[in-house]
HTML snippet that shows the backbone in 3Dmol.js (N, CA, C, O; Angstrom):
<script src="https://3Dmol.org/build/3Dmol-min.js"></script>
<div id="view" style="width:600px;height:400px;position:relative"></div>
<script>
const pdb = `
ATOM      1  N   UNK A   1      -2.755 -56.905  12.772  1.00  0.00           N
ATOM      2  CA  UNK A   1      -4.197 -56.920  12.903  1.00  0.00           C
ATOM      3  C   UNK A   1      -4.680 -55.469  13.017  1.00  0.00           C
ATOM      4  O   UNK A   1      -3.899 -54.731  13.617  1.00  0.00           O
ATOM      5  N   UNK A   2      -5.609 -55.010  12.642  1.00  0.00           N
ATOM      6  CA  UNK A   2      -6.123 -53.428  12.417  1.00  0.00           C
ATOM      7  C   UNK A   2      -7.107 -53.404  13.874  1.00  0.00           C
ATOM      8  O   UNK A   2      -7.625 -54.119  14.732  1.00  0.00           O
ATOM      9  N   UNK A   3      -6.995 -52.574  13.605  1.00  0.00           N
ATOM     10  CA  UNK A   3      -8.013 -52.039  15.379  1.00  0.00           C
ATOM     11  C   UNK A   3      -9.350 -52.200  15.600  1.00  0.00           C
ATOM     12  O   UNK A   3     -10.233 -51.557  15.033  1.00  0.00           O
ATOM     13  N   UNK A   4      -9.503 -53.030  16.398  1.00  0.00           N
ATOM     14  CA  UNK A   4     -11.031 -53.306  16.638  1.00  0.00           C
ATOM     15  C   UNK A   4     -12.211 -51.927  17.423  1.00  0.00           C
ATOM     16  O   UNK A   4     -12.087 -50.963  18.179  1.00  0.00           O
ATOM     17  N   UNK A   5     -13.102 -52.490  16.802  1.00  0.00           N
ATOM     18  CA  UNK A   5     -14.004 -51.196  16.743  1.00  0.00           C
ATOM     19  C   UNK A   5     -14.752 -52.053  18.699  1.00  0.00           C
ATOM     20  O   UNK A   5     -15.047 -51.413  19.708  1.00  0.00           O
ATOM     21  N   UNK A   6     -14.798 -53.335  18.523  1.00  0.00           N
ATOM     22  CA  UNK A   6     -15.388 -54.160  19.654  1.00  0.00           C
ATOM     23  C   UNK A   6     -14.626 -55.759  19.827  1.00  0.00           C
ATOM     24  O   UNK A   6     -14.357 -56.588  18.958  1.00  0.00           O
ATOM     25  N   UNK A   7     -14.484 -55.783  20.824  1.00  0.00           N
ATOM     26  CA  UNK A   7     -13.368 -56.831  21.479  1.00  0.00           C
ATOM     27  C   UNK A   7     -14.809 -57.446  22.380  1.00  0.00           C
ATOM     28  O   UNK A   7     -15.659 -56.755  22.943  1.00  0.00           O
ATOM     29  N   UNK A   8     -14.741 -59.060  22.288  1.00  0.00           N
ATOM     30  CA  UNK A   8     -15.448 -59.770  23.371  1.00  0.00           C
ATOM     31  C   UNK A   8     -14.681 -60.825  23.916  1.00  0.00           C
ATOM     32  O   UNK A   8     -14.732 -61.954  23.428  1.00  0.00           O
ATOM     33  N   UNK A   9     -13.954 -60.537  24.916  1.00  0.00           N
ATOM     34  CA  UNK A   9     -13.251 -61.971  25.205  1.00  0.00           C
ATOM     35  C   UNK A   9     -13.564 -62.263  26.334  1.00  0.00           C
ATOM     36  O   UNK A   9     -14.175 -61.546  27.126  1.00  0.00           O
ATOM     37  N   UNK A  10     -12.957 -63.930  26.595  1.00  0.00           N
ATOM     38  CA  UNK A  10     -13.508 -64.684  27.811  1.00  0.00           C
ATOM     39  C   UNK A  10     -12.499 -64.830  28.423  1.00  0.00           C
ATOM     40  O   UNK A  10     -11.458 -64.363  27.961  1.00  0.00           O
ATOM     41  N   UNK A  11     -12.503 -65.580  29.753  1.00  0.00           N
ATOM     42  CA  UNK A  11     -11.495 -65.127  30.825  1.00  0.00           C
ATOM     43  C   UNK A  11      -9.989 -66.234  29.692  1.00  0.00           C
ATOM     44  O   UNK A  11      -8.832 -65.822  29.616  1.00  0.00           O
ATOM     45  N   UNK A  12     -10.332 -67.172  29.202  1.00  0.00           N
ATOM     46  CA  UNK A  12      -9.437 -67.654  28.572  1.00  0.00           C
ATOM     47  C   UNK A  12      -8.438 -67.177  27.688  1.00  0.00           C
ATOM     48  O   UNK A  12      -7.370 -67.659  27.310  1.00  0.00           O
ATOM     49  N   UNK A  13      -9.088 -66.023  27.424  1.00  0.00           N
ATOM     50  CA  UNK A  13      -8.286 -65.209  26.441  1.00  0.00           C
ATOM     51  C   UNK A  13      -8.767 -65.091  25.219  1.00  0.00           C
ATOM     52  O   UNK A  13      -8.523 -64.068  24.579  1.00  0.00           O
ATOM     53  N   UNK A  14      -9.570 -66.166  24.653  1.00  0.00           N
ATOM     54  CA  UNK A  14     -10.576 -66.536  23.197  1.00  0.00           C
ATOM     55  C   UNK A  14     -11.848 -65.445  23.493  1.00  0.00           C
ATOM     56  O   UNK A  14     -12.418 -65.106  24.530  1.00  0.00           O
ATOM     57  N   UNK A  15     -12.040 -64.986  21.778  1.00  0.00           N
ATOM     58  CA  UNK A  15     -12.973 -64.402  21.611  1.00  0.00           C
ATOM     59  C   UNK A  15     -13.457 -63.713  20.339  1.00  0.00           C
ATOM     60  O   UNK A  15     -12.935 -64.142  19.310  1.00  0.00           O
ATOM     61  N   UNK A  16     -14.242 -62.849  20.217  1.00  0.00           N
ATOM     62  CA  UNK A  16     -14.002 -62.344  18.919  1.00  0.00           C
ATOM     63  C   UNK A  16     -13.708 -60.765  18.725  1.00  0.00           C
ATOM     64  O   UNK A  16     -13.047 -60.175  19.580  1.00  0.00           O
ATOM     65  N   UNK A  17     -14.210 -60.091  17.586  1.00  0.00           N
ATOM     66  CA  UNK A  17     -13.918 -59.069  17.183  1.00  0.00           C
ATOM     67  C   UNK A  17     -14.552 -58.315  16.473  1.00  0.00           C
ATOM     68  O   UNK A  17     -15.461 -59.040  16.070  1.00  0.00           O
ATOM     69  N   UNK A  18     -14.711 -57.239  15.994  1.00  0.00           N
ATOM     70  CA  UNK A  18     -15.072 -56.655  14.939  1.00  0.00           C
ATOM     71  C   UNK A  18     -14.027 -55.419  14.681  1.00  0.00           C
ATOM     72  O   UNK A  18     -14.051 -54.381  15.343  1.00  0.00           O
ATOM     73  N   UNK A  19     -13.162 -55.672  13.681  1.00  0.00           N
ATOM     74  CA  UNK A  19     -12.005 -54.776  13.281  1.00  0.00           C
ATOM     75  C   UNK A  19     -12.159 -54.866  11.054  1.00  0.00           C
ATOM     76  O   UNK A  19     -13.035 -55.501  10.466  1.00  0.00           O
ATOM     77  N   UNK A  20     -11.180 -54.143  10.456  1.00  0.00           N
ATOM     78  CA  UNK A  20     -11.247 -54.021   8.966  1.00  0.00           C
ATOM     79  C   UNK A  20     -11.942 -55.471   7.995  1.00  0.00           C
ATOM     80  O   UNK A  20     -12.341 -55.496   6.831  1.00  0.00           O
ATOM     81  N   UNK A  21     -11.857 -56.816   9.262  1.00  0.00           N
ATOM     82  CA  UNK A  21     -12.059 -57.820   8.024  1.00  0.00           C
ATOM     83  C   UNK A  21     -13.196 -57.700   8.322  1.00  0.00           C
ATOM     84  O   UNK A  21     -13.730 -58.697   7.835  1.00  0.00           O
ATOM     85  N   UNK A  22     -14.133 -56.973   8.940  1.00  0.00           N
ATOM     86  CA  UNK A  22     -15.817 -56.660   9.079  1.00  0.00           C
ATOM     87  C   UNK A  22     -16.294 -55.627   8.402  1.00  0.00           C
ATOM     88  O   UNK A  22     -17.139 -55.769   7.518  1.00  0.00           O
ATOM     89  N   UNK A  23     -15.726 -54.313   8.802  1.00  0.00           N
ATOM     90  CA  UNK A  23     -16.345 -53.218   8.323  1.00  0.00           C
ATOM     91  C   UNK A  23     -15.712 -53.092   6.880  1.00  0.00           C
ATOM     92  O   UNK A  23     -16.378 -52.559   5.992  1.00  0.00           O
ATOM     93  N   UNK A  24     -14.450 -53.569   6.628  1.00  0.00           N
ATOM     94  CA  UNK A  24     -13.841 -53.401   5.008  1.00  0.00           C
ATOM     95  C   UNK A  24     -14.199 -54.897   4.240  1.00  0.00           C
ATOM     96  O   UNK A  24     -13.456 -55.235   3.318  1.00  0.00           O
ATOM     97  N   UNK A  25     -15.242 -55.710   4.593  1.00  0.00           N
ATOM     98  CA  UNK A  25     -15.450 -56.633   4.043  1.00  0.00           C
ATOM     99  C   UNK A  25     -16.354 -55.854   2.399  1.00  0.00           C
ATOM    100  O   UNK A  25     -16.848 -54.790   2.027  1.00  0.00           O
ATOM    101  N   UNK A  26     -16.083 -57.323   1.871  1.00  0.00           N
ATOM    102  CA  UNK A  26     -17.105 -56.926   0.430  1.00  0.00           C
ATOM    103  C   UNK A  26     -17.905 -58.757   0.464  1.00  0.00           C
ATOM    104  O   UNK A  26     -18.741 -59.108  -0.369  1.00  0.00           O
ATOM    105  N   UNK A  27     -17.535 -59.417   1.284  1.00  0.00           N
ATOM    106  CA  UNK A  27     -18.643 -61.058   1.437  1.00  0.00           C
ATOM    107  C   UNK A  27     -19.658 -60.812   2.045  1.00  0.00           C
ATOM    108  O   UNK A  27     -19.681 -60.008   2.977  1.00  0.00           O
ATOM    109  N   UNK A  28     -20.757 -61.510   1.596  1.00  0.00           N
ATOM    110  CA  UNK A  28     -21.796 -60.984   2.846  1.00  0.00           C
ATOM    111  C   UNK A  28     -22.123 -61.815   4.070  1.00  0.00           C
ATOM    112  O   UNK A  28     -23.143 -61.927   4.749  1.00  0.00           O
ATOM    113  N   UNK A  29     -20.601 -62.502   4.138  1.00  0.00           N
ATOM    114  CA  UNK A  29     -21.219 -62.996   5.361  1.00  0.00           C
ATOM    115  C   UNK A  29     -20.181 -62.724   6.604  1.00  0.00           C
ATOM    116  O   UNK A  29     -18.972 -62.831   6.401  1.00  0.00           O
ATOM    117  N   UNK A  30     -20.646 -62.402   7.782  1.00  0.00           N
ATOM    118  CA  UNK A  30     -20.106 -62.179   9.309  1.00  0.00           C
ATOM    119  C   UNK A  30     -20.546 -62.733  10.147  1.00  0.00           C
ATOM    120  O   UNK A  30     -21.746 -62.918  10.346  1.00  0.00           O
ATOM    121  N   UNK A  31     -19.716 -63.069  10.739  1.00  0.00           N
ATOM    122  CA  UNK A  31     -19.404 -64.028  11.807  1.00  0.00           C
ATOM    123  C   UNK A  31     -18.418 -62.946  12.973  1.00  0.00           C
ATOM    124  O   UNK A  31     -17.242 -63.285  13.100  1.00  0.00           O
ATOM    125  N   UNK A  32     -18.761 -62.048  13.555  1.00  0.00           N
ATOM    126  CA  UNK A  32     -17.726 -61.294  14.034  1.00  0.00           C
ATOM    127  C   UNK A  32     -19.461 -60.725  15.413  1.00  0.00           C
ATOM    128  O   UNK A  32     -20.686 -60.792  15.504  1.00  0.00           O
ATOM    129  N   UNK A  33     -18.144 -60.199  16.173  1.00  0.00           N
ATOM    130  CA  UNK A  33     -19.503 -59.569  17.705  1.00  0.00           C
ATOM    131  C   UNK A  33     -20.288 -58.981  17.151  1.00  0.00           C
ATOM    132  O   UNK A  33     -21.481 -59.153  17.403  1.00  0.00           O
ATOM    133  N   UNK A  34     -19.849 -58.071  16.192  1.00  0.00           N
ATOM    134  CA  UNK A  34     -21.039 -56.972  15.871  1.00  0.00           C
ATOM    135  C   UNK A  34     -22.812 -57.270  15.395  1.00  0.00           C
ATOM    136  O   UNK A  34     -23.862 -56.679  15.649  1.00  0.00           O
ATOM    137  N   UNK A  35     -22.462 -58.475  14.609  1.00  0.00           N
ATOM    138  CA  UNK A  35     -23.799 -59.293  14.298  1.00  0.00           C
ATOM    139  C   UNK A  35     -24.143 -58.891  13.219  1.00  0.00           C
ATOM    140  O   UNK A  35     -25.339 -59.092  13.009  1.00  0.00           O
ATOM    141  N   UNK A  36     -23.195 -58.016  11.801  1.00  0.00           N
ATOM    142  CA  UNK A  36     -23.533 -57.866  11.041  1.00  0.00           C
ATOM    143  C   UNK A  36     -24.023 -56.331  11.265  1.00  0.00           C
ATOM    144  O   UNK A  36     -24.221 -55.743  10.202  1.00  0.00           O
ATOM    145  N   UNK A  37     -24.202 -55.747  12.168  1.00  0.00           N
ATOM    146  CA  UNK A  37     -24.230 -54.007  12.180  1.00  0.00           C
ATOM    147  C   UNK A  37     -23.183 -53.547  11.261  1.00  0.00           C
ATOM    148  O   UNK A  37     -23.440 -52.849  10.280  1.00  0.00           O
ATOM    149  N   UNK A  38     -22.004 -53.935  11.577  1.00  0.00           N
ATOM    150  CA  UNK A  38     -21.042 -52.877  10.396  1.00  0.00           C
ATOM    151  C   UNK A  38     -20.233 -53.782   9.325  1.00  0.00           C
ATOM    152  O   UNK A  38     -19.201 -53.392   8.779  1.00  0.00           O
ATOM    153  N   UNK A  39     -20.787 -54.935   9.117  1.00  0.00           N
ATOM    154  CA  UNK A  39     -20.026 -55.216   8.348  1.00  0.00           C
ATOM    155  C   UNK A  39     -20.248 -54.581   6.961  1.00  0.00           C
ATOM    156  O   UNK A  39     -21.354 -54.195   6.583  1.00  0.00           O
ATOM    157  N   UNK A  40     -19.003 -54.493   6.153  1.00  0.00           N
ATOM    158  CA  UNK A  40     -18.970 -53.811   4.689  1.00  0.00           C
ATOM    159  C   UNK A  40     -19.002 -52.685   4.492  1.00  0.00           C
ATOM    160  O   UNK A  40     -18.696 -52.139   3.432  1.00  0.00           O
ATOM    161  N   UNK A  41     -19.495 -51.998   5.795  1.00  0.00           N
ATOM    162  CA  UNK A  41     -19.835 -50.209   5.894  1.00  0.00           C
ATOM    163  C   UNK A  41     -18.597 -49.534   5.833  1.00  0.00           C
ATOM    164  O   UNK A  41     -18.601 -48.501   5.165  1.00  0.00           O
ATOM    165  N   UNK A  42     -17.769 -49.795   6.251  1.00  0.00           N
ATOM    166  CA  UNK A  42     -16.476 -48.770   5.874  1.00  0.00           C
ATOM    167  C   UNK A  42     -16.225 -48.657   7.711  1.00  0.00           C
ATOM    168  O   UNK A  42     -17.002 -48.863   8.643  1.00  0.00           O
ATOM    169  N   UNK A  43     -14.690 -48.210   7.664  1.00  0.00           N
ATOM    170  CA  UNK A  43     -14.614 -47.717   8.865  1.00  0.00           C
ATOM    171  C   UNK A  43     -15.802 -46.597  10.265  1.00  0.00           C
ATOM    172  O   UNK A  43     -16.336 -46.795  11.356  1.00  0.00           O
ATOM    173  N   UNK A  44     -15.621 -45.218   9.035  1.00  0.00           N
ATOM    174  CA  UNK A  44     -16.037 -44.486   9.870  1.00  0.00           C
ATOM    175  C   UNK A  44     -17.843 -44.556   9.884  1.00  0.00           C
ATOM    176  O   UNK A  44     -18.494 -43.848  10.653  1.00  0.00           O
ATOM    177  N   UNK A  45     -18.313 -45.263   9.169  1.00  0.00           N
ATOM    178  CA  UNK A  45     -19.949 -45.549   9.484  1.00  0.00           C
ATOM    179  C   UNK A  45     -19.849 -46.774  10.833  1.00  0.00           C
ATOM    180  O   UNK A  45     -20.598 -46.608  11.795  1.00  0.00           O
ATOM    181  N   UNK A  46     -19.246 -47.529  10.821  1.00  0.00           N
ATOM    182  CA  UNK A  46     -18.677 -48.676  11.335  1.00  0.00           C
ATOM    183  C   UNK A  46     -18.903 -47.901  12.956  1.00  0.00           C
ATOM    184  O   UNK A  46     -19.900 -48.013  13.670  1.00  0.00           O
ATOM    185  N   UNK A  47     -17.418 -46.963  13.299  1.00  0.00           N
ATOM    186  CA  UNK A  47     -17.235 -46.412  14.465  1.00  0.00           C
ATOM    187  C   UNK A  47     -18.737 -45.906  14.820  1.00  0.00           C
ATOM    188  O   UNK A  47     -18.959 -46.086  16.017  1.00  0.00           O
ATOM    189  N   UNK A  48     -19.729 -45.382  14.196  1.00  0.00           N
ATOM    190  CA  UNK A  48     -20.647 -44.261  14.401  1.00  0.00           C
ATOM    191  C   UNK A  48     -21.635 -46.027  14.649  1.00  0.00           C
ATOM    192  O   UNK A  48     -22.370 -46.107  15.634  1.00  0.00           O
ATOM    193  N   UNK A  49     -21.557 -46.861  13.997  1.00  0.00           N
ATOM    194  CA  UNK A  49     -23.164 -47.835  14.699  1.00  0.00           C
ATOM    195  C   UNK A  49     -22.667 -48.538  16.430  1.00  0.00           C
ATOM    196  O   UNK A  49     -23.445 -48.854  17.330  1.00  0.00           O
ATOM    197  N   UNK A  50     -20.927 -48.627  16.442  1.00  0.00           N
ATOM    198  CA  UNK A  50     -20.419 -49.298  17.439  1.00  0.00           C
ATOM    199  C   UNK A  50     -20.955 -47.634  18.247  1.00  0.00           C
ATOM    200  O   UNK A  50     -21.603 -48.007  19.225  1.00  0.00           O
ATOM    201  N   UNK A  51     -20.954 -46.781  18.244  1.00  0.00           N
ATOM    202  CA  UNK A  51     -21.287 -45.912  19.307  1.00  0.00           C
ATOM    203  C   UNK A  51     -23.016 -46.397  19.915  1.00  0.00           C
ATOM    204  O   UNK A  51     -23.532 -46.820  20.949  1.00  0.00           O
ATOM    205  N   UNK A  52     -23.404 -46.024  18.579  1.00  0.00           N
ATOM    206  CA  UNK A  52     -25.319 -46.588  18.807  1.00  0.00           C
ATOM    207  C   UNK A  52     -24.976 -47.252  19.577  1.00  0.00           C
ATOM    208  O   UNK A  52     -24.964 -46.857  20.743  1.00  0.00           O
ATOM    209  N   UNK A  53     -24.461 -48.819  19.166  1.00  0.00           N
ATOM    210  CA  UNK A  53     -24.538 -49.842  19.637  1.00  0.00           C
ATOM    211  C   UNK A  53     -24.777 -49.970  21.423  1.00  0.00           C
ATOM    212  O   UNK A  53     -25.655 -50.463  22.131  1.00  0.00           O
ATOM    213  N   UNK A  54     -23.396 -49.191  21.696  1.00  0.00           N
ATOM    214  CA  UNK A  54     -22.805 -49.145  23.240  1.00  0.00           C
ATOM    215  C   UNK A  54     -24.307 -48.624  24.147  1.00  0.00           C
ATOM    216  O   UNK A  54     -24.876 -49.140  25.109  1.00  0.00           O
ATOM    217  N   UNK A  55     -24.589 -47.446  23.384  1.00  0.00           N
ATOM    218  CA  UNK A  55     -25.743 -46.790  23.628  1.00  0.00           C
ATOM    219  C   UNK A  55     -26.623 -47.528  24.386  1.00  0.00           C
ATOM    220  O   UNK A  55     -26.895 -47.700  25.575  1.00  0.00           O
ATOM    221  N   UNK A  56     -27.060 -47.997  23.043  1.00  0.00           N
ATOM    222  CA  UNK A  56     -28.508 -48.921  23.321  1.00  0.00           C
ATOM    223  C   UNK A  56     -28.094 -50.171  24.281  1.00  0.00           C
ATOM    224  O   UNK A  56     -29.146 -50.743  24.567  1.00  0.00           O
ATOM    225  N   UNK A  57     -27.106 -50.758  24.829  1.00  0.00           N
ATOM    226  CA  UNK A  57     -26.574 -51.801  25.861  1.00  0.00           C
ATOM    227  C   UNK A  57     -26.286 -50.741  26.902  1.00  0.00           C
ATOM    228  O   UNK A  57     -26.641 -51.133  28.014  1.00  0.00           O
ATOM    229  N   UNK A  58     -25.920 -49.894  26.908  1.00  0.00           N
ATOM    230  CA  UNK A  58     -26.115 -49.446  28.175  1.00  0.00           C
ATOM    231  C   UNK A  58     -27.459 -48.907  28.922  1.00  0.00           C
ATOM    232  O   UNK A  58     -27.728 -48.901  30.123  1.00  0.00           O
ATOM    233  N   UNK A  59     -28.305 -48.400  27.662  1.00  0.00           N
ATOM    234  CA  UNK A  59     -30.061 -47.925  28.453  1.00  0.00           C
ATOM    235  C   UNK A  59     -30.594 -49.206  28.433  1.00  0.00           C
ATOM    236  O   UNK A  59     -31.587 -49.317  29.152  1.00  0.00           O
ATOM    237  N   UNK A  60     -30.282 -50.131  27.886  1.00  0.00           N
ATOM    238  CA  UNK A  60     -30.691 -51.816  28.329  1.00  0.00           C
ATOM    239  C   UNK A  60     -30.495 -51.955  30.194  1.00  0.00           C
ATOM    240  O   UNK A  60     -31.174 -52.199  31.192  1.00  0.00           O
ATOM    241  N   UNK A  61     -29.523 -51.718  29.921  1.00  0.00           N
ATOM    242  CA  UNK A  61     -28.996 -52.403  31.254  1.00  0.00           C
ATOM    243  C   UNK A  61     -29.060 -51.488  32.225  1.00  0.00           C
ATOM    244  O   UNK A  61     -28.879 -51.854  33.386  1.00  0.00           O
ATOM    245  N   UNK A  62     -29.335 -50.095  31.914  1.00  0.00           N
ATOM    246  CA  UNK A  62     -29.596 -49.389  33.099  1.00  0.00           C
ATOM    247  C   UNK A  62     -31.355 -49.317  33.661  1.00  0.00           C
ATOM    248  O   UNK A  62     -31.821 -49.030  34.763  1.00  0.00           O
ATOM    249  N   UNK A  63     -32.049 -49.734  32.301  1.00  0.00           N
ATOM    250  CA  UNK A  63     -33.751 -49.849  32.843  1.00  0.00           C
ATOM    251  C   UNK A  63     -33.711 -51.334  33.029  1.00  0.00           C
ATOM    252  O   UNK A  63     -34.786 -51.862  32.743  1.00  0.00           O
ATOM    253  N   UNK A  64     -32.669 -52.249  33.474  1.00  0.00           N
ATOM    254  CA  UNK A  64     -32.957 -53.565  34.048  1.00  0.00           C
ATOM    255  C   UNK A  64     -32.270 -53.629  34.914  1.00  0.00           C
ATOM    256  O   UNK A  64     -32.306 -54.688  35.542  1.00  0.00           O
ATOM    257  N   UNK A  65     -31.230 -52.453  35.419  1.00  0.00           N
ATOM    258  CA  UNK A  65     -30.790 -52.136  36.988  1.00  0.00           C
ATOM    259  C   UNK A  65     -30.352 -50.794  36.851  1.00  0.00           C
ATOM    260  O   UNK A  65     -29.343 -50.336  36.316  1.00  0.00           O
ATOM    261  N   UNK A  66     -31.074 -50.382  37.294  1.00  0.00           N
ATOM    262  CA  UNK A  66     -31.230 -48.749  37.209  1.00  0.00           C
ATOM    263  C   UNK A  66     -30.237 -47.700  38.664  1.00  0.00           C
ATOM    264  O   UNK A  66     -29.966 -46.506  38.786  1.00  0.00           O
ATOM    265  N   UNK A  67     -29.982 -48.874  39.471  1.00  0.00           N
ATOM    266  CA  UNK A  67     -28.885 -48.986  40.713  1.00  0.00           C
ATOM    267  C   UNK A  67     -27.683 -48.467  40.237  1.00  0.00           C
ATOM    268  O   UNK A  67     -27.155 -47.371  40.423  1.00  0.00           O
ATOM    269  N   UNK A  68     -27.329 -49.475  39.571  1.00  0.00           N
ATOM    270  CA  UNK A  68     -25.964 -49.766  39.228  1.00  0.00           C
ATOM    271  C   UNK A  68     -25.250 -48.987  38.394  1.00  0.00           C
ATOM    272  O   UNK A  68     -25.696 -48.610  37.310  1.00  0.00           O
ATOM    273  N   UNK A  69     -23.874 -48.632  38.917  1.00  0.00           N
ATOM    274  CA  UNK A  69     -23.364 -47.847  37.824  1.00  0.00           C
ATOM    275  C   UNK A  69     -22.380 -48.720  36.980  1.00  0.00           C
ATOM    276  O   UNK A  69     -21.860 -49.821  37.160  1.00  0.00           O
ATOM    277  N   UNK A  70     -22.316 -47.429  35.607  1.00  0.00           N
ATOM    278  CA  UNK A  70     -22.036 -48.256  34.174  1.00  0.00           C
ATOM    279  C   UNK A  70     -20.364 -47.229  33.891  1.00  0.00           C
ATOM    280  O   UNK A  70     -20.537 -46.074  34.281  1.00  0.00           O
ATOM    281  N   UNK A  71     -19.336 -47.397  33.488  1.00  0.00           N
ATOM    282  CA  UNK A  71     -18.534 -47.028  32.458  1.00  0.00           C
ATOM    283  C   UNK A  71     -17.911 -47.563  31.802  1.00  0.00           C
ATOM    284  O   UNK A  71     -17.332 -48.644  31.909  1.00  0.00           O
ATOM    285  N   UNK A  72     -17.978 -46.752  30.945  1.00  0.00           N
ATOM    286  CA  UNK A  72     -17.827 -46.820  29.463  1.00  0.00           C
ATOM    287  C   UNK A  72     -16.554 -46.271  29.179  1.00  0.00           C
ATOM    288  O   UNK A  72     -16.478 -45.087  29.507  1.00  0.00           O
ATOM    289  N   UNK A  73     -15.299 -46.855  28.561  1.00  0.00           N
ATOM    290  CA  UNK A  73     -14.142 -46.329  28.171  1.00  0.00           C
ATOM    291  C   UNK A  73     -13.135 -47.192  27.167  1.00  0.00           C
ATOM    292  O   UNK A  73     -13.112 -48.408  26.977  1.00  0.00           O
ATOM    293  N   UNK A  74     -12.334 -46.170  26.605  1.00  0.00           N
ATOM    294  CA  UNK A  74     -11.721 -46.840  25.041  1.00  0.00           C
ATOM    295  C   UNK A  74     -10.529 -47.329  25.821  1.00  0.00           C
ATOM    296  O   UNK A  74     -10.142 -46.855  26.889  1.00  0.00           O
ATOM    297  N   UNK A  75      -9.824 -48.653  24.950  1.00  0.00           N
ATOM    298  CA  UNK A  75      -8.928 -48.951  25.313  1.00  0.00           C
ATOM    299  C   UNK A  75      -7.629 -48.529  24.281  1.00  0.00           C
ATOM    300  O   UNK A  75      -6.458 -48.897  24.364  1.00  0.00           O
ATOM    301  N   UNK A  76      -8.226 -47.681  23.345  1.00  0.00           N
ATOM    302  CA  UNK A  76      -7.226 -47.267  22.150  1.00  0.00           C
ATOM    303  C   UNK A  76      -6.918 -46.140  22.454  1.00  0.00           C
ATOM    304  O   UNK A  76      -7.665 -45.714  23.335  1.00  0.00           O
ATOM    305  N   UNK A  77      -6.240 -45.508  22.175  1.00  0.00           N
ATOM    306  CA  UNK A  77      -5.985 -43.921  22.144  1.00  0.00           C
ATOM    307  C   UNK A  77      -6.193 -43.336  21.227  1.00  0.00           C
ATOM    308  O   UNK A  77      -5.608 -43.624  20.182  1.00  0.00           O
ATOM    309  N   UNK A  78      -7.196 -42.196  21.294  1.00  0.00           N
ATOM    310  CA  UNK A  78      -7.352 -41.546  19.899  1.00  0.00           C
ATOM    311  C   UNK A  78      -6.293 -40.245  19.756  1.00  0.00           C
ATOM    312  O   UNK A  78      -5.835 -39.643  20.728  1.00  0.00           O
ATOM    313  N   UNK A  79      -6.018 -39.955  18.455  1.00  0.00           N
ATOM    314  CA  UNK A  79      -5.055 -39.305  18.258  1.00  0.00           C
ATOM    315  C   UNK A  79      -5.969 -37.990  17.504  1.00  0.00           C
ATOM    316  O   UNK A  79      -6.790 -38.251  16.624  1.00  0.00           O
ATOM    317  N   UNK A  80      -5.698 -36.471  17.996  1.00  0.00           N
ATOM    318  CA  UNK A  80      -6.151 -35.281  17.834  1.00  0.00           C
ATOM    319  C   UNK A  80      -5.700 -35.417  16.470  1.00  0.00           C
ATOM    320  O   UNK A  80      -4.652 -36.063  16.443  1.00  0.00           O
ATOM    321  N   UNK A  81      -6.201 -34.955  15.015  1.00  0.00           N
ATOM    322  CA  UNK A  81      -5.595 -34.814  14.085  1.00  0.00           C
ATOM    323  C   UNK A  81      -5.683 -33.005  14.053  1.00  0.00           C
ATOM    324  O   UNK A  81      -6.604 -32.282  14.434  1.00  0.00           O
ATOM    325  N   UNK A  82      -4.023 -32.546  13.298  1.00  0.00           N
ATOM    326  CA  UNK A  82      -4.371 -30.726  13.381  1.00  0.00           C
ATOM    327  C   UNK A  82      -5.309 -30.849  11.776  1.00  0.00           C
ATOM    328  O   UNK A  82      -5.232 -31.578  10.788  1.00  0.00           O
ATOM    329  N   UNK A  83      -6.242 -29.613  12.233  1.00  0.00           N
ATOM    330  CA  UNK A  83      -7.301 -29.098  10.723  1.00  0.00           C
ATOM    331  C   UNK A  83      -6.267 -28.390   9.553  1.00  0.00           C
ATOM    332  O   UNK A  83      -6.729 -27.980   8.489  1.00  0.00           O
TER     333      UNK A  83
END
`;
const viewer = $3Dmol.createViewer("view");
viewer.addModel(pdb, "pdb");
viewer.setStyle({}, {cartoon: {color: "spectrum"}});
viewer.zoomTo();
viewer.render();
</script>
């Protein structure tokens, strides 16, 4: 399975995804978390709307509890590539 850009799962373990059969799709239809933000776009447009995305859910949720603190962190490891 290729690496998900967004993971939603429930305590059961079921859930969905948005990984290559979204953003490397060529159907137009999705059914995946993202809601159709990246599907077909390619990886790296893909990574850049899942950033928006996070964005805009987190100033959601901080001007509807402005208390509370939020983090935000990858569960992948990104790998430095040399230039």
């Amino acid at each position: 399975m290729s690496p998900a850009l967004i993971v939603e799962s429930n305590s059961d373990g079921t859930g969905r995804r948005c990984d290559s059969r979204c953003y490397d799709a060529a159907g137009p239809v999705c059914e995946c978390v993202c809601q159709g933000w990246n599907h077909g776009v390619g990886r790296l447009r893909a990574e850049a709307n899942t950033r928006a995305m996070v964005k805009r859910w987190i100033d959601d949720a901080k001007a509807e509890n402005p208390d509370a603190q939020y983090k935000v962190g990858a569960s992948v490891q990104q790998q430095e590539m040399p230039l």
